[in-house]
Backbone of each chain as ProteinMPNN parsed JSONL, in Angstrom:
{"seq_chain_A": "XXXXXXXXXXXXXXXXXXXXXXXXXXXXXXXXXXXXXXXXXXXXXXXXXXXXXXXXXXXXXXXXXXXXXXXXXXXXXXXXXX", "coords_chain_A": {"N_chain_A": [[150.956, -32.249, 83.087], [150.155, -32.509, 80.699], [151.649, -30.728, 79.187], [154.159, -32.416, 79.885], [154.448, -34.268, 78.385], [154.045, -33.175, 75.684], [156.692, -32.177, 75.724], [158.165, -34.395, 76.107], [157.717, -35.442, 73.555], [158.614, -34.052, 71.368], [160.844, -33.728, 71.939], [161.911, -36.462, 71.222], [161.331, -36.64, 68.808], [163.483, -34.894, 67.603], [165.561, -36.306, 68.343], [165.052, -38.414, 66.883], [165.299, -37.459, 64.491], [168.117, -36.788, 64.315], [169.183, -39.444, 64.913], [168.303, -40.207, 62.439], [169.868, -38.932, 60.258], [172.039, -38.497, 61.373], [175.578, -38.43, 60.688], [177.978, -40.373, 61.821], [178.191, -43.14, 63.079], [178.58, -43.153, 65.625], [177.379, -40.459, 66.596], [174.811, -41.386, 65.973], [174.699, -43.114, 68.117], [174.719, -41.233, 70.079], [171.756, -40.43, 69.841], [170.52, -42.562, 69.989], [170.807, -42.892, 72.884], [169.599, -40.704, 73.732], [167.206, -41.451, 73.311], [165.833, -43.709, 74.039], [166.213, -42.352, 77.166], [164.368, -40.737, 77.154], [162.225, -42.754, 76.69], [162.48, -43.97, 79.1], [161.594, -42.077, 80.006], [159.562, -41.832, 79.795], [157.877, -44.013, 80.34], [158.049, -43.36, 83.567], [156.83, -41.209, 83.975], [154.039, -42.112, 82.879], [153.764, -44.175, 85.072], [153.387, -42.239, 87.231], [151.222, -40.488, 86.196], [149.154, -42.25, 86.787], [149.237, -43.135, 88.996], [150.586, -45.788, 90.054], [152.579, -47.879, 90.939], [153.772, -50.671, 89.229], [155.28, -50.074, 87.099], [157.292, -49.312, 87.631], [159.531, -51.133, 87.399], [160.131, -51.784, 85.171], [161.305, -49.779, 84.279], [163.696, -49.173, 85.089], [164.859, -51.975, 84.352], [164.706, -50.995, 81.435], [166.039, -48.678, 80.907], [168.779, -49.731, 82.123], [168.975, -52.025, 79.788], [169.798, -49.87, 78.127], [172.001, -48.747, 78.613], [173.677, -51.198, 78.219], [173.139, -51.493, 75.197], [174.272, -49.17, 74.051], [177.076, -49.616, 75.378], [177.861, -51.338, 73.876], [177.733, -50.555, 71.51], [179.338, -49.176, 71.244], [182.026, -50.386, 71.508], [181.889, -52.37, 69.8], [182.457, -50.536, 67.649], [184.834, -49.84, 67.903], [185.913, -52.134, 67.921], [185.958, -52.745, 64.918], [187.645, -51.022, 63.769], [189.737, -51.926, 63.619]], "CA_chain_A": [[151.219, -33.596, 82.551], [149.983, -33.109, 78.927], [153.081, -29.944, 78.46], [155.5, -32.574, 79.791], [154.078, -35.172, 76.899], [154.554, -32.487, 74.654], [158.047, -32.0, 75.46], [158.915, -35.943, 75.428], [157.499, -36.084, 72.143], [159.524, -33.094, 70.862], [162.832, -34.232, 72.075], [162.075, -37.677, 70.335], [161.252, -36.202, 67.048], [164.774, -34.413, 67.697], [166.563, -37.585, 68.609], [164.698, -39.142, 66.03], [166.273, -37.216, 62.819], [169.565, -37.036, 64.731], [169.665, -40.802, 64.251], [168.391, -40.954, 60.609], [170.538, -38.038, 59.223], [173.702, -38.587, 61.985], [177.03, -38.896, 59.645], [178.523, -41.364, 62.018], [177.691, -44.225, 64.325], [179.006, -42.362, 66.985], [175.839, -39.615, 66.47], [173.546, -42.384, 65.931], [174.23, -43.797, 69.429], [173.762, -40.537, 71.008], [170.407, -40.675, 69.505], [169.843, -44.009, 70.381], [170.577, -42.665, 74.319], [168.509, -39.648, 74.263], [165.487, -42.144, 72.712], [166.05, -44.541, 75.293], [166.374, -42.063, 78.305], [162.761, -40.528, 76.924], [161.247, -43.896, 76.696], [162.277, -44.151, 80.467], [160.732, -40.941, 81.164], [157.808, -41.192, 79.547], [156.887, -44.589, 81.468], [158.114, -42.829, 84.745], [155.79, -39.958, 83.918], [152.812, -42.762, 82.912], [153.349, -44.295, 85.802], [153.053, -40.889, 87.542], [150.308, -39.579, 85.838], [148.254, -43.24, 86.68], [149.645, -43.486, 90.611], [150.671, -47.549, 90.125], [154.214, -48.188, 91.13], [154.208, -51.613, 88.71], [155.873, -49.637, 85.53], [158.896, -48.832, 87.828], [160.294, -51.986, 87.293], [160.112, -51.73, 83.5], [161.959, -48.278, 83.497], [164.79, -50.01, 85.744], [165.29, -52.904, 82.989], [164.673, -50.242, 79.694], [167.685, -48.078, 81.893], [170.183, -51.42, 82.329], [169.162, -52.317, 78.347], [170.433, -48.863, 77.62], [173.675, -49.164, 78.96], [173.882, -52.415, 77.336], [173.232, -50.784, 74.385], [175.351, -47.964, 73.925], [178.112, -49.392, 75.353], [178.473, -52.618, 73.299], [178.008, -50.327, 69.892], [180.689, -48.347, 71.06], [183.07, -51.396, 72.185], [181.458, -52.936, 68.606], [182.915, -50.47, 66.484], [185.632, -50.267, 68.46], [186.507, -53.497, 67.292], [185.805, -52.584, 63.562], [188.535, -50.374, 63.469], [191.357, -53.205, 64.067]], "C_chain_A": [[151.209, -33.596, 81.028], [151.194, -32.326, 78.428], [154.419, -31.045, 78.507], [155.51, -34.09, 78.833], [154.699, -34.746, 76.312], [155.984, -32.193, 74.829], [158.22, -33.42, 75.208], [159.036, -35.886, 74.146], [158.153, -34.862, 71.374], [160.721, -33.307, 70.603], [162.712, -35.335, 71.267], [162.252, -37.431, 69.258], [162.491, -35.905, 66.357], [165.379, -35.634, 67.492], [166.052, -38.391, 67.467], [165.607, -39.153, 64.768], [167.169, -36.706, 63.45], [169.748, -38.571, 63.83], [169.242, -41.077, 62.861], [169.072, -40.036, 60.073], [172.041, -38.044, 60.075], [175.103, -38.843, 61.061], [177.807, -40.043, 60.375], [178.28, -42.535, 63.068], [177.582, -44.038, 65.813], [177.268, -41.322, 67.644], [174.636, -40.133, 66.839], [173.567, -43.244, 67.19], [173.947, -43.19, 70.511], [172.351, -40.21, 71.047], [169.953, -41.425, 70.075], [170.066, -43.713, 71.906], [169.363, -42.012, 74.246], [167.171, -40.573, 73.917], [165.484, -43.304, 74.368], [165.668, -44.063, 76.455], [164.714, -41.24, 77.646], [162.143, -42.043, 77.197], [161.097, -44.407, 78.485], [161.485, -43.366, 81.206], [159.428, -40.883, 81.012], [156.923, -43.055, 80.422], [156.936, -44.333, 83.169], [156.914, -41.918, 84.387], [154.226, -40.659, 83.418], [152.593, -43.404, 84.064], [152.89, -43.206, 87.077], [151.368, -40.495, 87.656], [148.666, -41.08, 86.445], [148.234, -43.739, 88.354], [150.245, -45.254, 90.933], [152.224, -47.307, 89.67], [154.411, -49.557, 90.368], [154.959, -51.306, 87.559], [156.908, -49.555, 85.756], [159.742, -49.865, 87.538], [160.771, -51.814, 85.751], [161.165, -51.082, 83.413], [163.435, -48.91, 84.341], [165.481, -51.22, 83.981], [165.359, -51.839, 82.105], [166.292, -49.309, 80.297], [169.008, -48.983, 81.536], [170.358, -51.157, 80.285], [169.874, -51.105, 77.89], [171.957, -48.186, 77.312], [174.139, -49.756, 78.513], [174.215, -51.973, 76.154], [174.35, -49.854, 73.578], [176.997, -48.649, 74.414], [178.537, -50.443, 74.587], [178.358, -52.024, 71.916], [179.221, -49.599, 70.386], [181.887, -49.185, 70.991], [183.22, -52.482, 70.488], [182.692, -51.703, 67.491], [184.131, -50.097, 66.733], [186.264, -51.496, 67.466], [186.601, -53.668, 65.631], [186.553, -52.101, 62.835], [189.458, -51.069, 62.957], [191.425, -53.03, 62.43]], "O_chain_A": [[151.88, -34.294, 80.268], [151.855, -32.797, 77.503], [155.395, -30.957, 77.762], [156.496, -34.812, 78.686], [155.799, -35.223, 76.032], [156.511, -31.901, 73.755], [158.438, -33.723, 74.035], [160.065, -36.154, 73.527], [157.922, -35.157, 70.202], [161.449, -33.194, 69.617], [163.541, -35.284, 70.358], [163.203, -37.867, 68.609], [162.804, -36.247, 65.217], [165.705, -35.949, 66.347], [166.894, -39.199, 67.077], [166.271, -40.024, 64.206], [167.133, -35.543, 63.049], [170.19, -38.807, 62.706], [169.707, -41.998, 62.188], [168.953, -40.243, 58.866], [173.065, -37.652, 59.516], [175.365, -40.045, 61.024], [178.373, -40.8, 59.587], [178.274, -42.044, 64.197], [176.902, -44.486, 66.737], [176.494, -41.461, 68.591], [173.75, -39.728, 67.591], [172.64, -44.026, 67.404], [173.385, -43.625, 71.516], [171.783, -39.787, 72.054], [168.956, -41.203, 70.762], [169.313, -44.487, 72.498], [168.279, -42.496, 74.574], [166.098, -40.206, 74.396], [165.006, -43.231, 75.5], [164.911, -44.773, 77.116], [163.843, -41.775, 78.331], [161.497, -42.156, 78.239], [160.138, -44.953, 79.03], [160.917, -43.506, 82.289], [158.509, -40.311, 81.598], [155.787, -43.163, 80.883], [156.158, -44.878, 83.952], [155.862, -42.379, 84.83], [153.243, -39.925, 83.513], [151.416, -43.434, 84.424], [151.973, -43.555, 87.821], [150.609, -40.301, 88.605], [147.469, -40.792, 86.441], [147.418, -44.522, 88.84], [150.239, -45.738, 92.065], [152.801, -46.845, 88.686], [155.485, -49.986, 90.789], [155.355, -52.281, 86.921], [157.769, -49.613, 84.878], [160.907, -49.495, 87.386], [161.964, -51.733, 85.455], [162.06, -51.469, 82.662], [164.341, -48.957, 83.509], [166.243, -51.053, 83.028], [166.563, -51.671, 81.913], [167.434, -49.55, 79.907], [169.956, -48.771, 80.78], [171.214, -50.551, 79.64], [170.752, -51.405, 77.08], [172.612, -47.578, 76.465], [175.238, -49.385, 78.099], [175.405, -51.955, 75.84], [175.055, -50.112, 72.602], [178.007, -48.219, 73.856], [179.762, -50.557, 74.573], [178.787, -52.736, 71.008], [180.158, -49.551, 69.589], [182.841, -48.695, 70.387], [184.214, -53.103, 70.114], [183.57, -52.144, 66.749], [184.777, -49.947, 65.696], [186.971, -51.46, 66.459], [187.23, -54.597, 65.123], [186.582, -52.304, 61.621], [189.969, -50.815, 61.866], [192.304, -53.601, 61.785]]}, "seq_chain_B": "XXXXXXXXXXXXXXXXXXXXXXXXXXXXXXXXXXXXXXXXXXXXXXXXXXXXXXXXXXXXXXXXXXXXXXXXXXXXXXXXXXXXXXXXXXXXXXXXXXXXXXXXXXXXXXXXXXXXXXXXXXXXXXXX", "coords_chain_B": {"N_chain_B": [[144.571, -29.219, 94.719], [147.231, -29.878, 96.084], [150.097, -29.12, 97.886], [152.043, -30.702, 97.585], [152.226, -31.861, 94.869], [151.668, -29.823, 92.769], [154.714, -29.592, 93.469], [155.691, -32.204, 92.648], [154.822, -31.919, 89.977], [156.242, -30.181, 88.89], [158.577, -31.136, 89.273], [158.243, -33.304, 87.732], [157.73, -31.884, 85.231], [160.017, -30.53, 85.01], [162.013, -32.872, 84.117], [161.294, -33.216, 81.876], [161.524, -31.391, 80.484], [164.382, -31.645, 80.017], [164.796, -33.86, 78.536], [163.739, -32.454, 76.237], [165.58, -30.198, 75.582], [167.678, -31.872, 75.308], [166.805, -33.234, 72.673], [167.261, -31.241, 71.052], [169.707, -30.502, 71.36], [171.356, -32.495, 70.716], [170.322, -32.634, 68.09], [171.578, -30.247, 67.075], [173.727, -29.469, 67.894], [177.673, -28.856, 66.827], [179.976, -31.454, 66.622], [180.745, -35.289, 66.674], [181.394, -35.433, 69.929], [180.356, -33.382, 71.531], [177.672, -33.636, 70.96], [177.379, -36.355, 72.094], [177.83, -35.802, 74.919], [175.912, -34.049, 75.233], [173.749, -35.643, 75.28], [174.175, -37.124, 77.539], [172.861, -35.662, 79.562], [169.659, -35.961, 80.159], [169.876, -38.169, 80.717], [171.053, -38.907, 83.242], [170.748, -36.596, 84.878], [167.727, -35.655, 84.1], [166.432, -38.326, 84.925], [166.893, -38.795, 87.103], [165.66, -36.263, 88.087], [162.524, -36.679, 87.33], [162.278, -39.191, 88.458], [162.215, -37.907, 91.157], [160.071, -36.95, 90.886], [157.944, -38.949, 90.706], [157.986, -39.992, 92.759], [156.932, -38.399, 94.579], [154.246, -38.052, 94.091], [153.661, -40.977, 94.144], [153.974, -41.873, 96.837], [155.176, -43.092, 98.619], [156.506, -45.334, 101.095], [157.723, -48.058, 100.38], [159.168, -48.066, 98.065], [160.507, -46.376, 97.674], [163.211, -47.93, 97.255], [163.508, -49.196, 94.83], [163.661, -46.756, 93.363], [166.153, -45.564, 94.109], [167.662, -47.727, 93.248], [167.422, -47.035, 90.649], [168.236, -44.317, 90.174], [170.816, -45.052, 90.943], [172.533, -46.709, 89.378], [171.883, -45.33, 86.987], [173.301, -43.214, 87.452], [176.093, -44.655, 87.622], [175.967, -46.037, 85.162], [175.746, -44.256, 82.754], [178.275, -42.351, 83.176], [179.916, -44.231, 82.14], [179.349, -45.419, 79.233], [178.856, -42.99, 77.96], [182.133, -42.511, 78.419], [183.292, -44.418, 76.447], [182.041, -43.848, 74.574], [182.941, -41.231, 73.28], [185.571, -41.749, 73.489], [185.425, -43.159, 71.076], [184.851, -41.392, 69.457], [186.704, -39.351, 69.231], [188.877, -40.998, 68.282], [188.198, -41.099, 66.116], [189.526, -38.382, 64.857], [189.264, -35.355, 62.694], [188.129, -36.768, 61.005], [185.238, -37.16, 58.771], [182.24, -37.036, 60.9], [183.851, -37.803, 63.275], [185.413, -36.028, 66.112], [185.859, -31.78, 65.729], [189.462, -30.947, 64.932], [190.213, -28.958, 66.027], [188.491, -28.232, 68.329], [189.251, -30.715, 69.576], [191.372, -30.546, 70.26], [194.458, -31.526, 72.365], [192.748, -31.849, 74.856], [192.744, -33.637, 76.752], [195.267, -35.099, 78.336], [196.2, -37.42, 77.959], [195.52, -38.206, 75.706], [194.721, -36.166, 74.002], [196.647, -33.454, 72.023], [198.376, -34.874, 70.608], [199.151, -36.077, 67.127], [196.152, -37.197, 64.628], [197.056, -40.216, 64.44], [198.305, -40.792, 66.353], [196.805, -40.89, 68.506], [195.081, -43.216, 67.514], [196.865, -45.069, 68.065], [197.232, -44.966, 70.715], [194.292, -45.831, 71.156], [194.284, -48.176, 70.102], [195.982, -49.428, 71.896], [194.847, -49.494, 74.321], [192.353, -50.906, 74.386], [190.411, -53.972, 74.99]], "CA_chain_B": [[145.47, -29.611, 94.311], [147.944, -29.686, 96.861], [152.001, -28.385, 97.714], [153.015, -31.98, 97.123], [151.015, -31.841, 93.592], [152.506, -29.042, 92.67], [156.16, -30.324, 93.73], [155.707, -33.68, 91.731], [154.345, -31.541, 88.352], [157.56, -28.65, 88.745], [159.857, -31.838, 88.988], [157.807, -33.909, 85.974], [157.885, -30.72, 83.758], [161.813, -30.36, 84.683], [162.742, -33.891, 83.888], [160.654, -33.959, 80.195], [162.329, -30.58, 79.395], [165.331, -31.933, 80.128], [164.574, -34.141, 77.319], [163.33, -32.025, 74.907], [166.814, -29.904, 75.577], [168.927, -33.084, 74.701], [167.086, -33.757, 71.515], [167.526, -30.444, 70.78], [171.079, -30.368, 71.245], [171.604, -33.878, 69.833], [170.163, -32.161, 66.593], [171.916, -29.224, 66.235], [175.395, -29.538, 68.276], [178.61, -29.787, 65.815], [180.119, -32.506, 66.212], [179.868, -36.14, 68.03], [181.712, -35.513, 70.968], [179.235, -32.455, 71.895], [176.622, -34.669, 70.819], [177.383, -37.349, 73.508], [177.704, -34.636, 75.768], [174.228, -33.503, 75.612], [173.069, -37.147, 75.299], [173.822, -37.869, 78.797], [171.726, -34.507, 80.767], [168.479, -36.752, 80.643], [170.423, -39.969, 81.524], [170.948, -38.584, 84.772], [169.496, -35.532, 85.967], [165.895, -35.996, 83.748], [165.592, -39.372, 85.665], [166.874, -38.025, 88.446], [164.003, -35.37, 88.265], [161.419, -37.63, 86.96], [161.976, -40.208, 90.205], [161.362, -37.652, 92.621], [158.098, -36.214, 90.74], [156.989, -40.284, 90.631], [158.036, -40.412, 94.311], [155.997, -36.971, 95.295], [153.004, -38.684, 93.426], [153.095, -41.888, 94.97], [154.419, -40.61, 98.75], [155.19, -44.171, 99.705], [158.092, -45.738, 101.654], [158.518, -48.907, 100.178], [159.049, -47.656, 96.791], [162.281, -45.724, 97.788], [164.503, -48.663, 96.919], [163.747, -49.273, 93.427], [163.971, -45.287, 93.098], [167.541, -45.598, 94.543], [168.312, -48.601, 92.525], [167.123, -46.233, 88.656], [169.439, -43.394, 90.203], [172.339, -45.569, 91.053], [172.625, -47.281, 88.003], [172.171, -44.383, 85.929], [175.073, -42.687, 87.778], [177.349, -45.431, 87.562], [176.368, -46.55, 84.011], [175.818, -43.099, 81.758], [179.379, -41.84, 82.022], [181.134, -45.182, 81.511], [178.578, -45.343, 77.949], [179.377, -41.801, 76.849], [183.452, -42.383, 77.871], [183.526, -45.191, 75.333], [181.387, -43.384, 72.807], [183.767, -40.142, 72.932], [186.861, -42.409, 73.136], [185.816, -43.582, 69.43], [185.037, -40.081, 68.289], [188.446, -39.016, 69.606], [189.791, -41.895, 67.861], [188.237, -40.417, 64.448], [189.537, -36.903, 64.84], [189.531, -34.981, 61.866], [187.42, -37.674, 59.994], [183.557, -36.799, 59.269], [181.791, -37.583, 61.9], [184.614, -37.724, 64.229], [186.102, -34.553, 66.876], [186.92, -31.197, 65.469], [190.286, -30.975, 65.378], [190.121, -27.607, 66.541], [188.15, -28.772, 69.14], [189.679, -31.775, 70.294], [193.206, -30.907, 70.79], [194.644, -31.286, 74.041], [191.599, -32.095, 76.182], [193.023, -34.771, 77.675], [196.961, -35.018, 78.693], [196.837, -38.2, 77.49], [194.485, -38.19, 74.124], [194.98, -34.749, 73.271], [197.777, -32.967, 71.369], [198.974, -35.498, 69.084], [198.538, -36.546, 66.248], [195.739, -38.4, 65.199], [197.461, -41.648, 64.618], [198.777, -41.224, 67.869], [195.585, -41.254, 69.261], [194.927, -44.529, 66.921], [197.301, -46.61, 68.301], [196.382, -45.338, 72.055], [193.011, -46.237, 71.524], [194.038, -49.529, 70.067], [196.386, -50.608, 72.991], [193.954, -49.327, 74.853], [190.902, -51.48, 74.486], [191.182, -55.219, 74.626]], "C_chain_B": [[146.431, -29.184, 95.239], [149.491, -29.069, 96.879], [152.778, -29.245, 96.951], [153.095, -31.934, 95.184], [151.515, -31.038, 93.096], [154.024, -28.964, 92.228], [156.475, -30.738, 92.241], [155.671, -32.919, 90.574], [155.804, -30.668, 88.392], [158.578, -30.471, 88.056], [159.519, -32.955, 87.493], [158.247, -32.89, 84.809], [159.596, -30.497, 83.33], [162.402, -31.867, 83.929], [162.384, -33.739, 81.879], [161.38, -32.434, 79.423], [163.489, -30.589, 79.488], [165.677, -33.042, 78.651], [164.6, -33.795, 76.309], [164.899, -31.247, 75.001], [168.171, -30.72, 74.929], [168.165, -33.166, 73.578], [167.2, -32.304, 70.796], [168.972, -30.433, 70.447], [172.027, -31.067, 70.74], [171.46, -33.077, 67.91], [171.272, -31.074, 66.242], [173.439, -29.111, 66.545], [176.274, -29.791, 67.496], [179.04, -31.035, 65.684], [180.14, -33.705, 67.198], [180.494, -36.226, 69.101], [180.739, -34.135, 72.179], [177.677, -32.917, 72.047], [176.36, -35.718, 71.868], [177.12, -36.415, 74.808], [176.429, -34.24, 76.53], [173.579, -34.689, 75.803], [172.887, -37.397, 76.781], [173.7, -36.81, 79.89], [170.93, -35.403, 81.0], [169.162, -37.795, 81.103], [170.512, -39.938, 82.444], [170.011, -37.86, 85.333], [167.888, -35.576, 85.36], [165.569, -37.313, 84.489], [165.838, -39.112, 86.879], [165.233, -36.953, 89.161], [162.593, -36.385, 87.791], [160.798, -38.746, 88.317], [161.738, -39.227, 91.085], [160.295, -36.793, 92.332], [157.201, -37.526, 90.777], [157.233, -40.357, 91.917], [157.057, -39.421, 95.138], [155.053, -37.437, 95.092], [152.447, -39.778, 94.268], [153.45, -41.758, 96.536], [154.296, -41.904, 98.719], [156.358, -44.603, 100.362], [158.73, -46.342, 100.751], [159.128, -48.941, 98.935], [160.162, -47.004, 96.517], [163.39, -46.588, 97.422], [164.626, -48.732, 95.635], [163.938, -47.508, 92.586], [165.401, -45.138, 93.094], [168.093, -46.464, 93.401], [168.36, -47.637, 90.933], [168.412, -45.378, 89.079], [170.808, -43.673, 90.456], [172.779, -46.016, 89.64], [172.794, -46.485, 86.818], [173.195, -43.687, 85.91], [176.129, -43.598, 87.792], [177.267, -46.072, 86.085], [176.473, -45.458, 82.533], [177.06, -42.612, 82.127], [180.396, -42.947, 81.586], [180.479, -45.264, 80.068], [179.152, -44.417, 77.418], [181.349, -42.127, 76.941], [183.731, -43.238, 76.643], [183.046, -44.621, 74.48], [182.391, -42.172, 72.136], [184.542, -40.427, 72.562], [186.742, -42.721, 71.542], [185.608, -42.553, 68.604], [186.229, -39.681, 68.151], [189.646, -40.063, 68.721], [189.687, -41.148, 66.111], [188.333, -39.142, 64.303], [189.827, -36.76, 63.379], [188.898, -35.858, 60.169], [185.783, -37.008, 59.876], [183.163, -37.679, 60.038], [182.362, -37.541, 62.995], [184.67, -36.064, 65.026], [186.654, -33.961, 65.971], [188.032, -31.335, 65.823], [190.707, -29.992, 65.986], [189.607, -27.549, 68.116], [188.264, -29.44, 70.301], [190.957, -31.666, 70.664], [193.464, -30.417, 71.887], [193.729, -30.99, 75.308], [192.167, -32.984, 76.734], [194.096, -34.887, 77.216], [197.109, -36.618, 77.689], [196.302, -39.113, 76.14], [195.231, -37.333, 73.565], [196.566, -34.303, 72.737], [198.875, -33.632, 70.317], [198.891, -35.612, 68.147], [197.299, -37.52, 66.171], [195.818, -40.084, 65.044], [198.124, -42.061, 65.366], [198.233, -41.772, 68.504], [194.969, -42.452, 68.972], [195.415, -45.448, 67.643], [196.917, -46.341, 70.045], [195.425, -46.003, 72.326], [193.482, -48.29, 71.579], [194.528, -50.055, 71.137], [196.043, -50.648, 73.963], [193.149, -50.582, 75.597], [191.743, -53.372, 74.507], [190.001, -55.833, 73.148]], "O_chain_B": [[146.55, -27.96, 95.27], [149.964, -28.578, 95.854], [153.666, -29.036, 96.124], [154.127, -31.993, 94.514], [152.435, -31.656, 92.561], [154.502, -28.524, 91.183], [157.026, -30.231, 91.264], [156.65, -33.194, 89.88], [156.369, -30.839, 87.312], [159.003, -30.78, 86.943], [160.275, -33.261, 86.571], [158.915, -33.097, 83.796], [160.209, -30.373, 82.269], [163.329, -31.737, 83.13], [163.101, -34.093, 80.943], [161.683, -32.325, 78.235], [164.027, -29.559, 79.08], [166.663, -32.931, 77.924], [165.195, -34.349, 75.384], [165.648, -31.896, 74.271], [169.189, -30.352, 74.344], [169.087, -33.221, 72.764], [167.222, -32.485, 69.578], [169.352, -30.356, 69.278], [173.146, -30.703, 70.38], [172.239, -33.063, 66.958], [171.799, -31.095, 65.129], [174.271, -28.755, 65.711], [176.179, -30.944, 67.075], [178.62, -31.757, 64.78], [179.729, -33.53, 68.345], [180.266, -37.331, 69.592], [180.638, -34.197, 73.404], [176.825, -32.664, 72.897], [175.266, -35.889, 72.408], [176.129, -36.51, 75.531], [176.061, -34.144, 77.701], [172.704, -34.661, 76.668], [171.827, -37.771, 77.281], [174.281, -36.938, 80.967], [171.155, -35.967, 82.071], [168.754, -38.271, 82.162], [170.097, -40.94, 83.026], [168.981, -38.11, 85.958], [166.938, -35.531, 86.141], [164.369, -37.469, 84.718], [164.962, -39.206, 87.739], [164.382, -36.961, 90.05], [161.681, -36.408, 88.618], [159.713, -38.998, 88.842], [160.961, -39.568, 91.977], [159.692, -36.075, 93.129], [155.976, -37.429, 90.858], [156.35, -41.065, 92.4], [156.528, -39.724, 96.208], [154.447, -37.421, 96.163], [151.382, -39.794, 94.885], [152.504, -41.362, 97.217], [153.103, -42.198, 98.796], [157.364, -44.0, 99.99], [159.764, -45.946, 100.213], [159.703, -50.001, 98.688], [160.748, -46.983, 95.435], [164.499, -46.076, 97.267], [165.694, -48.402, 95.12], [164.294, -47.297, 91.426], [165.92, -44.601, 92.116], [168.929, -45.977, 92.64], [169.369, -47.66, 90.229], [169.494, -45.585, 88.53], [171.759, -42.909, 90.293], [173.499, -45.281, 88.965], [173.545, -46.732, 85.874], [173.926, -43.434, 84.953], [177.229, -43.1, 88.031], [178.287, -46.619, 85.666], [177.091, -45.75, 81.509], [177.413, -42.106, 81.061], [181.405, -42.759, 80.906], [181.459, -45.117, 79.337], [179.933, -44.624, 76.489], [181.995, -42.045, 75.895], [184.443, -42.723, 75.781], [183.563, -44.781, 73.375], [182.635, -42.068, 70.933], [184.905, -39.959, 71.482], [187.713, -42.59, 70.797], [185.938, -42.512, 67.419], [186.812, -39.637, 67.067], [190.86, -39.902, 68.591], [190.549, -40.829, 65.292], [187.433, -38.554, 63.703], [190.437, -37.629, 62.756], [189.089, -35.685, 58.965], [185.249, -36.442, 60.83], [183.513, -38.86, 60.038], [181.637, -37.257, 63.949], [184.063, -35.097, 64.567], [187.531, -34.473, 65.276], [188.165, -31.809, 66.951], [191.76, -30.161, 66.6], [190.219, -26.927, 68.984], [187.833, -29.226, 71.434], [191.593, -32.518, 71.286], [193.06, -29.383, 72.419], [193.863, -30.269, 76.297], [191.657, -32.929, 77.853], [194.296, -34.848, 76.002], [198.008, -36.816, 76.872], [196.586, -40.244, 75.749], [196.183, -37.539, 72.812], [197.551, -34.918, 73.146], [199.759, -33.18, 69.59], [198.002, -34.791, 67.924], [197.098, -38.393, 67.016], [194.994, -40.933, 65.382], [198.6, -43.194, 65.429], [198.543, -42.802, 69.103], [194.302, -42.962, 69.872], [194.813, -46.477, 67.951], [196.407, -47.26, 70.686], [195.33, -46.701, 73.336], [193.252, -49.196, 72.38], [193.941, -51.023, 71.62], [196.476, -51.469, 74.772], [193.208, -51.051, 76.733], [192.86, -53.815, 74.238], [190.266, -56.867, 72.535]]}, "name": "protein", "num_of_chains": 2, "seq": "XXXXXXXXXXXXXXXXXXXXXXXXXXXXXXXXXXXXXXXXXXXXXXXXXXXXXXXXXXXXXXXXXXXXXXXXXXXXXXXXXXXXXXXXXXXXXXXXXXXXXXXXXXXXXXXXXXXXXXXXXXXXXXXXXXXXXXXXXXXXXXXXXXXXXXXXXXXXXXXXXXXXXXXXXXXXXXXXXXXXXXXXXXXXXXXXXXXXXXXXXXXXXXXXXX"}
């Protein structure tokens, strides 16, 4: 449990300075997935590590928002182009 | 500590280094269509693996639906996310930030091999 902490928090750090040094918006929203799809794993893996199925709902919604997310900056700058 | 116990930790450890792999590859991959690429391993298969080390853990029935519901959703909404995100790298080929052009030419019959202000006005009459 605590090695697969230590990886979450690895990959974030990663995804982290992806999105502050990314050159284009594009970069910065694969960042903004990979942070996202950690933040899902790491309350799948708290609720895990704690046995209480009430977090699953959370990681369901933070999932959806993610989608949301990503696809309305893409559809956003999309539209920026025009 | 049991088989199950065991199980659950193999498939936890796979899902979080599935993670650390994407921000890995997020960091160092050229450019952002490689980048998306790697973005969406954990979107699927790390929650993929993650739900059935939280399902080995908690071993219950009723708990299988909202498991089903994370893995449906993720498979039907991570590659429509990354096609739109690629579609606008593809749109900025040869721009920073955008698809090598080296790269990008002729992946797709009906992107690829043009110019890229071909690919400009596809995108635009594209999208609404």
């Amino acid at each position: 449990m605590i090695v697969a902490g230590a990886l979450f928090g690895a990959g974030a750090v990663l995804a982290a300075i992806r999105l502050i040094r990314g050159p284009s918006p594009i970069d910065r929203t694969a960042a903004l997935d990979v942070l996202l799809a950690i933040v899902v794993g790491v309350i799948l893996l708290s609720a895990a590590m704690s046995r209480s199925a009430t977090a699953v709902v959370i990681a369901v919604v933070v999932s959806l928002l993610g989608f949301v997310s990503s696809a309305g900056l893409a559809l956003l700058l999309q539209r920026g182009r025009r | 500590m049991s088989v199950i116990d065991i199980a659950a930790s193999v498939a936890l450890i796979g899902g979080a280094a599935l993670s650390f792999i994407a921000g890995v590859a997020v960091l160092r991959f050229p450019d952002a269509a490689t980048r998306v690429h790697a973005a969406t391993k954990p979107q699927v298969l790390g929650i993929v693996l993650l739900t059935i080390g939280l399902g080995l853990r908690l071993g219950g029935i009723a708990i299988i639906g909202e498991f089903v519901l994370i893995v449906l959703l993720q498979f039907f909404t991570a590659p429509v996310a990354a096609h739109l995100a690629v579609r606008q790298a593809l749109a900025r080929r040869g721009q920073p930030g955008g698809v090598d052009p080296e790269l990008g030419g002729g992946v797709d019959p009906e992107l690829g091999g043009g110019s890229s202000r071909q690919v400009d006005t596809d995108v635009r009459s594209d999208g609404g």
